[in-house]
C-alpha positions, -999 to 999 in steps of 0.1 A, spaced: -398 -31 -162 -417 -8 -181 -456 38 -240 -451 72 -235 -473 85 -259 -479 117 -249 -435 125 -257 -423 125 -289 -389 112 -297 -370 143 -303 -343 122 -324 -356 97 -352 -350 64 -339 -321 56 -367 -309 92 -358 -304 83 -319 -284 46 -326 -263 64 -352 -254 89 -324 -254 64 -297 -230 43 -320 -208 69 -332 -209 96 -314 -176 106 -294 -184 109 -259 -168 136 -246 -186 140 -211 -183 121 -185 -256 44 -153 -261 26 -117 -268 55 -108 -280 82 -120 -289 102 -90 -320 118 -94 -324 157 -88 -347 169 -61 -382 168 -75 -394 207 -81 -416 219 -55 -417 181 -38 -409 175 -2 -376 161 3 -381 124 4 -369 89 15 -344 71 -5 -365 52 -30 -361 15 -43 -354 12 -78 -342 -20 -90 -310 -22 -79 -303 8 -96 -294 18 -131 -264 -4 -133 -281 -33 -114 -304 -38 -129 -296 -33 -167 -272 -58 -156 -299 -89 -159 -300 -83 -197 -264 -76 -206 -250 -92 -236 -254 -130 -235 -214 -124 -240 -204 -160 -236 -235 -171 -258 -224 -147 -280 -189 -157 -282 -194 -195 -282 -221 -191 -310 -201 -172 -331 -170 -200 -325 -195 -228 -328 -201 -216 -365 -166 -214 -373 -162 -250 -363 -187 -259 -380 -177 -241 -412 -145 -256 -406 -156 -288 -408 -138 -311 -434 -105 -292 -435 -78 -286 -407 -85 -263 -379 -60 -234 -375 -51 -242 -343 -34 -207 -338 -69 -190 -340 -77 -215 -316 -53 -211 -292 -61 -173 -293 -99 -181 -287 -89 -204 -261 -69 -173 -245 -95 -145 -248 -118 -167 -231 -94 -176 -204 -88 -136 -195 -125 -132 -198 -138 -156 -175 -104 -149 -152 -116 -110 -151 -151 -120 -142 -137 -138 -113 -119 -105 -101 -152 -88 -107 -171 -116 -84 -142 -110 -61 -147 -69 -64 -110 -68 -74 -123 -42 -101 -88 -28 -113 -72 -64 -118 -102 -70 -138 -101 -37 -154 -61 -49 -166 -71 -81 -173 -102 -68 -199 -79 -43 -216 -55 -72 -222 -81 -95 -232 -95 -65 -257 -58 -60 -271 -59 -97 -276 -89 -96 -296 -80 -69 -313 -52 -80 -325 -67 -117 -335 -98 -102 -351 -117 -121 -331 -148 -95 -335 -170 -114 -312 -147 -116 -285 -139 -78 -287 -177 -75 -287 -180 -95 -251 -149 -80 -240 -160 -43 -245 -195 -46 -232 -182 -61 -197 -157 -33 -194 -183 -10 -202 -206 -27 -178 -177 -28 -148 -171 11 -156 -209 20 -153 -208 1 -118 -176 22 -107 -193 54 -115 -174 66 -145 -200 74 -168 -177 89 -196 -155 57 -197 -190 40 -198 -205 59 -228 -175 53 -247 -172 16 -240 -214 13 -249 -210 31 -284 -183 12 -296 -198 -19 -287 -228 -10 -303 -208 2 -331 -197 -32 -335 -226 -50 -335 -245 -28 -361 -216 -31 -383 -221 -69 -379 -253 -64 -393 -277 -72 -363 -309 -53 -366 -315 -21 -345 -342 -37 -328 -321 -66 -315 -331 -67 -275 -289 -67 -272 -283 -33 -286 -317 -18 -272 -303 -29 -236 -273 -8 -246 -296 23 -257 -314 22 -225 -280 21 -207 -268 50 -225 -301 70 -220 -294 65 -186 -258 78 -182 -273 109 -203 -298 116 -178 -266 112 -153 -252 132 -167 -281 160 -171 -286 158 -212 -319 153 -204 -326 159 -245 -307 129 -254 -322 105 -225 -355 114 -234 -348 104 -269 -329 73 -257 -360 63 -234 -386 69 -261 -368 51 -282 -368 24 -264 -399 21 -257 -417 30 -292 -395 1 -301 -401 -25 -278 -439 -19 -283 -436 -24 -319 -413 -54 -314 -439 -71 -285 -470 -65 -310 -452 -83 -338 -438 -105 -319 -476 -113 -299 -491 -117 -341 -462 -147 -347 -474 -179 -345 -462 -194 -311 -440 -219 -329 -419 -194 -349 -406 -179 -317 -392 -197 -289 -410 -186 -258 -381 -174 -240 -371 -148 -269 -411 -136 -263 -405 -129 -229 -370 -114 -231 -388 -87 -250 -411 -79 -226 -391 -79 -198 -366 -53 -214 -398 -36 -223 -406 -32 -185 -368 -24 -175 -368 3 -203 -404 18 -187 -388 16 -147 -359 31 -161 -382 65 -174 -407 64 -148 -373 71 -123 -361 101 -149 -402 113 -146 -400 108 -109 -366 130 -101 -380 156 -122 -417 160 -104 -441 142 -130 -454 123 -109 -485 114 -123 -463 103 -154 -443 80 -135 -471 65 -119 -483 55 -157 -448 38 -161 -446 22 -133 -481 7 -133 -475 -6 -168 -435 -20 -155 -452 -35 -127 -480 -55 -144 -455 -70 -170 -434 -80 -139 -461 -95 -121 -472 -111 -155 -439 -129 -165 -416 -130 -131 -445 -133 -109 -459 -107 -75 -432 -126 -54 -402 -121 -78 -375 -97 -61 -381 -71 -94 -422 -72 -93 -417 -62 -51 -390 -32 -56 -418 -23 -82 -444 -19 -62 -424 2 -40 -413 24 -62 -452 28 -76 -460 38 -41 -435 61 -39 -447 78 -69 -484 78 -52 -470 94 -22 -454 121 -43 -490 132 -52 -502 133 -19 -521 98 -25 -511 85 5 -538 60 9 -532 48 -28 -496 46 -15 -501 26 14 -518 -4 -6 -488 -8 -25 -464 0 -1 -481 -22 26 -482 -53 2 -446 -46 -11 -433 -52 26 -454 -82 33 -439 -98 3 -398 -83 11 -405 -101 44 -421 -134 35 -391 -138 6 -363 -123 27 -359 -95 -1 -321 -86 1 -334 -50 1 -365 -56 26 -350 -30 50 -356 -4 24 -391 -11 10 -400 -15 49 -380 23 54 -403 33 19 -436 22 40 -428 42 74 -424 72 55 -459 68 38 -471 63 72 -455 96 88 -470 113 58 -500 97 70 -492 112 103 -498 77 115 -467 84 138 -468 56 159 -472 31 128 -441 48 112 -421 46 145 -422 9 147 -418 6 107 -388 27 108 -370 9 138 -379 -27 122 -364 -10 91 -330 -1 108 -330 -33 128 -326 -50 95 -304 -25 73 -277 -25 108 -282 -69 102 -274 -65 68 -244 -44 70 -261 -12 49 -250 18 65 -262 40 43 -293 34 46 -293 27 86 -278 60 86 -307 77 65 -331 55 88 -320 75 115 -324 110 102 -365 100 96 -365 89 132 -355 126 139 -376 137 116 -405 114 128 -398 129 166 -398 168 156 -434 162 139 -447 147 172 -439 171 188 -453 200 167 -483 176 167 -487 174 206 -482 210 208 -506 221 187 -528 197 197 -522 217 236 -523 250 220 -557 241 203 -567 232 236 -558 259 252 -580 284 226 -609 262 232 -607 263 270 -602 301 267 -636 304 243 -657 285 272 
């Protein structure tokens, strides 16, 4: 979780909600996959946090809250006269198809729950039941961004935002600045690299402003979750821009985000905390990509200590991140046992992918051995021929 001083904001900041808000999207988050780094070495596959989608995810909409809040007040406003029980009913319905379609999502039925949301959105639509269009909009926005379809993602994003500005909530609410950083990111997907750049600054310049206010307020005026919220989005918004510096070859840059991500993960989650370790990963990858490779190795050393004392879900890939500093090392036999304690795991776990990927390094690993040994017997050779 991660100011970019340096950038400017190319878009004001009212100037990039209104687009993100309005705007039609006419092109079509996980994962934006970055571009090979100019002039970089073809690398590993990197740990980010679960990727875009993944790990936006943790600060989605409080939907429910959201929802239950905003029927809460009507009760409460209701209070002393007869409840309509026909807007009840239709409450009681929405939520029914809402937590039914999260089911199917838990289930990875994602087209039931696709049907389901659209009927729950007509439902709300047609009730005027704006918070539970709000809910039902960001989840289908949220289940498109996991399927890949970015367009159908942007569109569900902006009107959802669109919705809550025209409720009045500020543009500095941690909900709509999560759906600016999720939009930034299917831009960068989606190679407006103008408009994520905005979308990240903007972010960020906000979330500073909001955590220094926020740091001034007497500790009693703020509950001390709402505090920490904000700085965790803070550090998601800077992970999020180090990866977009890192696929296009700053480097250095991203290794400025990611330190800053990784102390206010360490700081509020904890070293041990599944985000703070991916983290540290991904800072030693961005070491690695500057030829720091001792640098790298701290982090990425510590990193796969922790993934294996916590059983990290992704441990076989911060461990796959670690042999690869160590071939760039050229500390070949280091990487070989890495790399096959790596693939032991990803096979366990069921990730092919990545087993697969494991094994191409492997290949890898073997051809620079051998160039090794024989220039290491060629160099031999000149010497003997010298004496």
């Amino acid at each position: 979780m991660t100011l970019w001083r340096p950038l400017q904001l190319l878009l004001p900041k009212k100037g990039f909600i209104l687009l993100a808000a309005t705007a039609a999207g006419k092109r079509c988050l996980t994962q934006p996959r970055p571009r090979p780094m100019r002039g970089a070495r073809v690398g590993r596959r990197r740990v980010a946090i679960g990727g875009a989608a993944a790990t936006l995810g943790c600060f989605g909409l409080s939907a429910f809250s959201l929802f239950s809040q905003e029927a809460e007040k009507e009760e409460e406003g209701g209070k002393g006269g007869e409840e309509e029980p026909k807007e009840a009913k239709q409450e009681e319905a929405i939520i029914f198809l809402l937590k039914k379609a999260k089911l199917n999502i838990m289930k990875g039925e994602m087209e039931e729950a696709e049907r389901i949301l659209h009927e729950a959105a007509r439902m709300a639509q047609k009730a005027e039941n704006t918070a539970g269009l709000i809910y039902t909009y960001d989840t289908m926005a949220n289940l498109a961004l996991s399927r890949g379809q970015m367009e159908q993602a942007e569109k569900l994003f902006k009107a959802t935002m669109s919705h809550l500005l025209a409720g009045n909530m500020k543009e500095d609410d941690n909900a709509v600045l999560e759906i600016s950083l999720k939009l930034a990111s299917i831009y960068a997907a989606q190679n407006q690299d103008k408009l994520a750049l905005a979308g990240y600054e903007f972010c960020i310049l906000t979330l500073e402003e909001k955590v220094a206010r926020q740091k001034d307020q007497p500790q009693d005026s703020l509950p001390e979750e709402e505090r920490k919220d904000t700085r965790l989005l803070l550090g998601l918004s800077l992970d999020s821009y180090a990866r977009f510096l890192l696929a296009w070859g700053r480097a250095s840059a991203a290794q400025k985000m990611y330190n800053r991500a990784l102390r206010i993960a360490a700081e509020e989650q904890g070293e041990t905390h599944p985000q703070t370790v991916v983290l540290m990963s991904d800072l030693a990858t961005a070491l690695d990509s500057q030829g720091l490779y001792e640098e790298a190795y701290v982090q990425a050393k510590r990193a796969a200590e922790l993934a294996k004392e916590t059983e990290h879900p992704e441990a076989h890939i911060v461990l796959n991140n670690l042999a690869g500093i160590l071939m760039h090392k050229e500390d070949y036999s280091g990487a070989k046992r890495v790399y096959h304690e790596a693939l032991k795991r990803a096979e366990k776990s069921g990730d092919d992918a990545t087993a697969k990927y494991i094994r191409k390094e492997l290949l890898e690993l073997a051809k620079r051995r051998k160039r090794r040994s024989e220039s290491s017997k060629e160099k031999s050779r000149e010497e003997a021929g010298r004496q």
